[in-house]
LUMVEXMI-836205 format. One record per residue (C-alpha): y, z, x; residue number from 1; chain. Coordinates in steps of 0.05 Angstrom, whole numbers, always signed. Layout:
REM LUMVEXMI-836205
<r yy="Y" zz="Z" xx="X" num="NUM" chaine="A"/>
...
END
This chain:
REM LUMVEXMI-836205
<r yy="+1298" zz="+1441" xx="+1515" num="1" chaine="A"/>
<r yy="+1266" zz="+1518" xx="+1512" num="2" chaine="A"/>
<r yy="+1207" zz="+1492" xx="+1520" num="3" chaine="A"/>
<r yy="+1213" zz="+1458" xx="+1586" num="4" chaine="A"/>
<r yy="+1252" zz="+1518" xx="+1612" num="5" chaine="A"/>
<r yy="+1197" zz="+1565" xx="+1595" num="6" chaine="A"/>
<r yy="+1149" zz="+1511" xx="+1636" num="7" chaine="A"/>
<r yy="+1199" zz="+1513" xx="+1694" num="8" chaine="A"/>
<r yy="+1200" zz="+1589" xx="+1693" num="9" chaine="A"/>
<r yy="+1127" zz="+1593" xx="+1682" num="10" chaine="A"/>
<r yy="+1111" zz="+1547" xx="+1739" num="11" chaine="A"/>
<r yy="+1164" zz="+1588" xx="+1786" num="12" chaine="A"/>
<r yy="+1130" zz="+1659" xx="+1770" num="13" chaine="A"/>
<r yy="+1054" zz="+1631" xx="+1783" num="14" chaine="A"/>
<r yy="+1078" zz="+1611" xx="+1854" num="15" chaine="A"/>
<r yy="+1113" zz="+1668" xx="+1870" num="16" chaine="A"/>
<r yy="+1046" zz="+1708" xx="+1840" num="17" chaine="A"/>
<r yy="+1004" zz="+1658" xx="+1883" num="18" chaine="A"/>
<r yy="+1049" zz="+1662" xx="+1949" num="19" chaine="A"/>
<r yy="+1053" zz="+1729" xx="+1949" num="20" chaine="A"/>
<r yy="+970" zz="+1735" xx="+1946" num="21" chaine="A"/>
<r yy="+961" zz="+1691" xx="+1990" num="22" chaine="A"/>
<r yy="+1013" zz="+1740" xx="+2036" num="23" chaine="A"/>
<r yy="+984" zz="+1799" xx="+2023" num="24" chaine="A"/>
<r yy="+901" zz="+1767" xx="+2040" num="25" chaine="A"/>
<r yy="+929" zz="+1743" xx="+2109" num="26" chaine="A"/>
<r yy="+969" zz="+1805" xx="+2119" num="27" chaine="A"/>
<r yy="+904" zz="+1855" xx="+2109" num="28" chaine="A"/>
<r yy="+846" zz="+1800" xx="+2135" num="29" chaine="A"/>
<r yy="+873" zz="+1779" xx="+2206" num="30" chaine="A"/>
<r yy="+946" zz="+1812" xx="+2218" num="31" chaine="A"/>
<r yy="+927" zz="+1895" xx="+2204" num="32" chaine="A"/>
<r yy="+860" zz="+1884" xx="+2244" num="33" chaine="A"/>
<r yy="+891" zz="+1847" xx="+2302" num="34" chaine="A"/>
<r yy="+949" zz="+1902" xx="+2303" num="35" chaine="A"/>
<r yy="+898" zz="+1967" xx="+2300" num="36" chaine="A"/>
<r yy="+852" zz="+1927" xx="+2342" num="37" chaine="A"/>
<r yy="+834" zz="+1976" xx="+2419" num="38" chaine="A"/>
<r yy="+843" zz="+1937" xx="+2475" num="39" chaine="A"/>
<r yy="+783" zz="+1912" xx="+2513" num="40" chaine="A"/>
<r yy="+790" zz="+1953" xx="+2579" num="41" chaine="A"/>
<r yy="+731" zz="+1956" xx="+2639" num="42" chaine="A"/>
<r yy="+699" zz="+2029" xx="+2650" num="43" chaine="A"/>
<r yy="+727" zz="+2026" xx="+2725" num="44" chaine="A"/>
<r yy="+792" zz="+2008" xx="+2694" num="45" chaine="A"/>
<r yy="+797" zz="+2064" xx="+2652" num="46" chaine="A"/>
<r yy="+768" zz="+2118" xx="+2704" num="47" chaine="A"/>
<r yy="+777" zz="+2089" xx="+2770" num="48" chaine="A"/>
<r yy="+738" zz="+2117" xx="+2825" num="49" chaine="A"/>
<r yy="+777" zz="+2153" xx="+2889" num="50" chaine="A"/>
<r yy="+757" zz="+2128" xx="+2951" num="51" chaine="A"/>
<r yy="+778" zz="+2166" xx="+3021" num="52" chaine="A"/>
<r yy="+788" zz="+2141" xx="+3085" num="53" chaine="A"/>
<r yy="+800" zz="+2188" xx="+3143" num="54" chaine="A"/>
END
């Protein structure tokens, strides 16, 4: 009976260890980039040019 226990358990802890890699590769390859990516913004956007009319 131990032994299938200490399967069970053994099972449980290599897919929380494989879960929580797989977490922690999407977390640093597309979530951290996408959230410290700059914005995409036009120059004249950015430093719009004044125009006068009289």
């Amino acid at each position: 009976m131990s032994a299938t226990i200490s399967h069970a358990y053994g099972i449980g802890v290599m897919a929380i260890i494989i879960g929580s890699s797989i977490g922690v590769v999407y977390y640093t390859s597309f979530y951290l980039p996408e959230s410290l990516a700059k914005p995409q913004v036009d120059e004249h956007v950015l430093h719009p040019v004044k125009i006068y009319s009289h």
